[in-house]
N, C-alpha and C positions, 0 to 999 in steps of 0.2 A: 415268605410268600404265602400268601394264603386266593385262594379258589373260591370263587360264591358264587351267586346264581343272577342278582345282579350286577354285579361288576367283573368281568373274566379273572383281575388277579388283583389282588393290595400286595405290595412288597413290604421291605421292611420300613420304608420311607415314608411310605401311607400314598405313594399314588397308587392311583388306581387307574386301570384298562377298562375300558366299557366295548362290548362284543360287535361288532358288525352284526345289522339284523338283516342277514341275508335273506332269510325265508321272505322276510315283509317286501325284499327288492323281487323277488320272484314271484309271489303269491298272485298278482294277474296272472299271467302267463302258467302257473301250476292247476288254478281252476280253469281255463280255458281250456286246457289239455284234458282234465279231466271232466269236465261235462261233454268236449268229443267222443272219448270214451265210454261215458254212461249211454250214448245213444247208441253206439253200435250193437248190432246182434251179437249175442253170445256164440263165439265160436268159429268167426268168420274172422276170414283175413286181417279186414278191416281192422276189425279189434284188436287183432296182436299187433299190428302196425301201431296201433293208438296206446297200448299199452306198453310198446319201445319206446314213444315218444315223450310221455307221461314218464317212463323208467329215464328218459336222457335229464328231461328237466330237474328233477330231484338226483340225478349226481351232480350236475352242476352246482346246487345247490349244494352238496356233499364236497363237493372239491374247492369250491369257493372256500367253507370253512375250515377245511384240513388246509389249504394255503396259508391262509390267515394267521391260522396257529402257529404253521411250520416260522412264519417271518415272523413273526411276535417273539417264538421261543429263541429265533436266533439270536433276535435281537439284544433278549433279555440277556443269554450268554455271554454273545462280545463282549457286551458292555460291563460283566462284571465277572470275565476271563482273565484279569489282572488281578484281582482278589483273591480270585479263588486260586489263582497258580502259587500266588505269595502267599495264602494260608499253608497249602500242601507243602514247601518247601520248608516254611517255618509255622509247624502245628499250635507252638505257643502263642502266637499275632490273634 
């Protein structure tokens, strides 16, 4: 299995995963929040209100891809949790 930058993984087979571009589904919605932000006064409610809101939009963002990964990695598991039991059991295979 190999990790690159454009393709999330190549296994030994030669497929390959291509990443969800999460950011590019949220990036309206990221600069909206933050040009509210840029208007507010420094140090007023307001702005930390805007700067939780700005902080929600990028974990979404952050959780969207730790999901992503978590079902990917499972998946890659399952599917080759037969192998790898029958390797460990017989080292020589």
């Amino acid at each position: 299995m190999d990790v690159g930058l454009t393709d999330f993984y190549t296994d030994s087979d030669g497929t390959t995963v291509e990443p969800p571009r999460y950011l590019r589904t949220f990036e309206k919605a990221l600069t909206r929040e933050q040009r509210r932000l840029s208007c507010k006064q420094e140090g007023s409610k307001n702005r930390a209100k805007a700067r939780l809101r700005l902080g929600r939009e990028h974990l979404n963002v952050q959780r969207q891809r730790k999901g992503w990964v978590v079902k990917l990695a499972r998946c890659v598991v399952t599917s080759n949790v037969r192998l790898w039991r029958r390797g460990a059991l017989c080292p020589g295979i």
